[in-house]
C-alpha atoms as one frame of an Amber mdcrd trajectory, in Angstrom:
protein
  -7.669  48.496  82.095  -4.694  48.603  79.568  -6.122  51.940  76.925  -4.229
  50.899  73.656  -2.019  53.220  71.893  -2.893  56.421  71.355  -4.963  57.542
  68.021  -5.367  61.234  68.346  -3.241  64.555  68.741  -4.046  67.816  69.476
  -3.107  70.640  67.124  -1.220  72.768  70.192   0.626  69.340  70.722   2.230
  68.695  67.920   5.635  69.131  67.075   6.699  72.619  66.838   8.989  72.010
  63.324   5.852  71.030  61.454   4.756  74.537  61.581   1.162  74.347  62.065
  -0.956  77.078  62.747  -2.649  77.361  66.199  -5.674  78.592  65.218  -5.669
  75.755  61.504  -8.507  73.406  64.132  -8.376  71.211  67.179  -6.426  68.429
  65.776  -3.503  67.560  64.190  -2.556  64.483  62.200  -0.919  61.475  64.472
   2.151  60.063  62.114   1.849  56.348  61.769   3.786  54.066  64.097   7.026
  53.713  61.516  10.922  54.351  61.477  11.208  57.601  63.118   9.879  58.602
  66.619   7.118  61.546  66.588   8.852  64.158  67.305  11.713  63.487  64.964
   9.211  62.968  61.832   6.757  64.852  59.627   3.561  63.312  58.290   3.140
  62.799  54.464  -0.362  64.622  54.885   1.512  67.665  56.496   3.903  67.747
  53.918   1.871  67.604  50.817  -1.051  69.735  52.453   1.075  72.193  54.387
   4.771  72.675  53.274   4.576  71.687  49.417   0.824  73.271  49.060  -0.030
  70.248  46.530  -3.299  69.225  48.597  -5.688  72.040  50.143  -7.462  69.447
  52.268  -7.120  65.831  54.101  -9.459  64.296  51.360  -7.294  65.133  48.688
  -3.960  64.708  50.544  -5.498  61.453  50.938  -6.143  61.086  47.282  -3.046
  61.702  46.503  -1.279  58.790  48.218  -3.678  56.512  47.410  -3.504  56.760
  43.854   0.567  55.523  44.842   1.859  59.069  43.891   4.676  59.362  46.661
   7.529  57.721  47.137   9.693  57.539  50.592  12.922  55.755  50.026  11.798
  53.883  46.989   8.859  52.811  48.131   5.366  53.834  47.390   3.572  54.792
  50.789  -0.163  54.632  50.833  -0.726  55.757  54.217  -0.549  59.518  54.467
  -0.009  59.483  58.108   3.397  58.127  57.410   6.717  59.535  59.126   9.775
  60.581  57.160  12.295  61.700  59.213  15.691  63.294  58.910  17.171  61.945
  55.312  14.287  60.728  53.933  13.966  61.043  50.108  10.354  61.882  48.969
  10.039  61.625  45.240   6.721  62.936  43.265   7.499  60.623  39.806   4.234
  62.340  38.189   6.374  65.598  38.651   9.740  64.452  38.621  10.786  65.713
  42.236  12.752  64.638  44.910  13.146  66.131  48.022  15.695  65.145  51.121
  14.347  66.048  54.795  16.634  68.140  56.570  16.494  70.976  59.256  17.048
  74.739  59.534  18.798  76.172  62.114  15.798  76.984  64.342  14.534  73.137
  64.362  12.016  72.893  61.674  11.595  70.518  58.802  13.228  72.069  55.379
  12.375  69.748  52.273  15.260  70.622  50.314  14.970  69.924  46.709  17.473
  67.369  44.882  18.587  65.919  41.519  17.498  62.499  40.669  20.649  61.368
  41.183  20.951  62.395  44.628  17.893  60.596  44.972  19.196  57.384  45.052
  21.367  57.181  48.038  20.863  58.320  51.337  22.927  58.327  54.612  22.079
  56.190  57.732  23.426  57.057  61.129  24.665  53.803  63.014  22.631  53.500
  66.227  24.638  50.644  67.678  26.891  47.649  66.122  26.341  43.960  67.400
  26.329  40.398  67.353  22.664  38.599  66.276  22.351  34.576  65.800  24.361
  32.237  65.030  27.058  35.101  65.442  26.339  37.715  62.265  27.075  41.077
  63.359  24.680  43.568  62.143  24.096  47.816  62.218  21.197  49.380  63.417
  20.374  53.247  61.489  18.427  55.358  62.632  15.760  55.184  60.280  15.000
  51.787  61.130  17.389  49.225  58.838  19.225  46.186  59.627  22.384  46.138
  57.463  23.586  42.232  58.140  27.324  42.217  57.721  28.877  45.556  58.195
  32.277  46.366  57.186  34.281  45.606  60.247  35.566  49.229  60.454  31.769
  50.520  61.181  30.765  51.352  64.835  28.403  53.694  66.607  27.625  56.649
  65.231  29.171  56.644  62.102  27.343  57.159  58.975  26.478  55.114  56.117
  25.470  55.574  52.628  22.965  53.071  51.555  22.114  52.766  47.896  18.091
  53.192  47.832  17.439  50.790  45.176  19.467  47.931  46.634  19.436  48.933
  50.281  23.243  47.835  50.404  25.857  50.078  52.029  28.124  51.743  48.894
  30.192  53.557  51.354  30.436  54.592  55.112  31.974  57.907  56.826  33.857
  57.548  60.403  32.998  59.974  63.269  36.081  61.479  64.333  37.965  64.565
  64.272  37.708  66.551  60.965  34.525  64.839  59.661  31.884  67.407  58.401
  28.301  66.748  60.379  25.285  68.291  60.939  23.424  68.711  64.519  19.894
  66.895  64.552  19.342  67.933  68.331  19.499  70.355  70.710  20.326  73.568
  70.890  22.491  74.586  68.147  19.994  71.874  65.671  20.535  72.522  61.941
  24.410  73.642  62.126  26.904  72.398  60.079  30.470  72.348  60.804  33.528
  70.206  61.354  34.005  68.375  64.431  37.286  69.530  66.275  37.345  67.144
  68.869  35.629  64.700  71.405  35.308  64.661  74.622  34.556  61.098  76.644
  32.320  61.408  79.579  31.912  57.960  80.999  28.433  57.416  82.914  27.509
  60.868  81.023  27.519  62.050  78.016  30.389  62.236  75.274  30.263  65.929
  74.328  31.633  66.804  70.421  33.307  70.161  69.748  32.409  71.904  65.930
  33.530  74.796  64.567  31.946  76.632  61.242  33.041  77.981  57.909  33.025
  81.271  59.504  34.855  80.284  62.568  32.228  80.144  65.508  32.741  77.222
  67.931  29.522  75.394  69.512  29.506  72.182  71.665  26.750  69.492  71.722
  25.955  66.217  72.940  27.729  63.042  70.515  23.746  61.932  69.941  23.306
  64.943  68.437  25.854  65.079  65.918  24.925  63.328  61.908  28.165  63.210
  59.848
């Protein structure tokens, strides 16, 4: 007999860059089915309860987003099991904060604080590039968007920067040698650096060379790399 999808998770389960405690209960809160997969988001509840200490429980973390307080890329999210992932803009308006998703080096979620007008863009990497109905090409992020139309130069893994409001692409960046990028995966997750060069792997994995502003070199898969 087919179960259904899963409704619970347990608190020693969870992802490890949420930073719960292991003693906090039994449970933790399941993020919504949504853009990002669950162990590349963080649940609204988790980050109003736990990281920006504006909720001491799940009732009033609850409250909160009910009453259409939070924001996630422009638009008000009821559901405080939601995921925002990596680049997602949170924005407070009763407090007049935004805050852009990112990682530390060691993996977890840092909610970095930024300027209203940071708020209103945010970068999407390209998952792939094709060809839909009736012929219109189209991008796939990885947050979840269809951008119909791309500029012809875009391809996979490049990066664009789509304008919030609008959700149209205002500019795009090119991964190749001498971009700056930031690792989302593995090992050396939460570095930033310039990528030195590429290496193709065909039936493997393309691995991408980076090098720091202090001069240490690291190496990392390509799916792994955000410019």
């Amino acid at each position: 007999m087919v179960r259904g999808p899963q409704r619970h998770l347990k608190r020693l389960n969870a992802p490890k860059s949420w930073m719960l405690q292991k003693l906090g209960g039994k449970w933790a809160p399941r993020p919504s089915t949504g853009p990002h997969k669950l162990e590349e988001c963080i649940p609204l509840i988790v980050l109003l309860r736990n990281r920006l200490k504006y909720a001491l429980t799940r009732k009033e973390a609850q409250t909160i987003v009910m009453q259409r307080l939070v924001k996630v890329d422009g638009k008000f999210r009821t559901d405080m099991n939601f995921p925002a992932g990596f680049q997602d803009v949170v924005s407070i308006e009763r407090t007049n904060e935004h805050f852009r998703i990112l990682y530390d080096t060691k993996g977890r979620f840092a909610i970095h604080r930024i300027t209203p007008e940071e708020a209103k863009y945010k970068l999407c990497r390209v998952k792939k590039v094709e060809l839909g109905a009736k012929g219109i090409p189209y991008a796939v992020t990885h947050d979840g968007r269809t951008v119909r139309y791309p500029d012809p130069d875009v391809a996979s893994s490049d990066t664009l920067q789509v304008d919030i409001e609008t959700g149209k692409v205002k500019h795009f960046i090119k991964f190749e040698a001498g971009a700056l990028a930031m690792v989302t995966g593995g090992r050396n997750i939460g570095r930033v650096g310039t990528i030195t060069k590429r290496e193709k792997h065909p039936g493997s994995y393309d691995i991408v060379h980076m090098k720091d502003s202090r001069g240490q070199t690291w190496a990392t898969r390509a799916g792994n790399v955000f410019v």
